[in-house]
N, C-alpha and C positions, 0 to 999 in steps of 0.2 A: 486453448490456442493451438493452431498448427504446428506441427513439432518442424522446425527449419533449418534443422541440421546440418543436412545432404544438402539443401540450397547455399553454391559461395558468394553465387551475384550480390549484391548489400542492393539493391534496386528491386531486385527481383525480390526476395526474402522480403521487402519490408511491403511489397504488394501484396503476398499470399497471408501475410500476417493481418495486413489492413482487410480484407475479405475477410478472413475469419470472426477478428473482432466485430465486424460489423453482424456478419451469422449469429454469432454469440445471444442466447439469450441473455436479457438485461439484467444484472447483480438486485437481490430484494433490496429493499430501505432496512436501513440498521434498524434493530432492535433495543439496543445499549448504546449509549454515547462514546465516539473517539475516545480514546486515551482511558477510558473507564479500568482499565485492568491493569493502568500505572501506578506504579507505588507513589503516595503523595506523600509531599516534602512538609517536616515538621514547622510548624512556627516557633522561633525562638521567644524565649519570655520576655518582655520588656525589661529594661535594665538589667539583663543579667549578661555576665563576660564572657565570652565562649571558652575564655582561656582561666 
């Protein structure tokens, strides 16, 4: 992305931002599914108390 720093205008800035993304080559297709590298949450046992 265009580094838009030095630009204060908020009109102007969001123009050279939108050209760029647009230049931008396209992101590949994942490899790994979302969330793949989040910690999974345990399942508690049936009938047992947490407490």
């Amino acid at each position: 992305m265009a580094n838009t720093k030095a630009i204060s205008d908020r009109t102007e800035r969001k123009k050279v931002k939108r050209t760029a993304r647009k230049k931008a080559t396209p992101k590949p297709k994942r490899t790994t599914p979302r969330g793949s590298a989040k910690k999974k949450v345990r399942k508690l046992t049936r009938g047992a108390s947490k407490r």
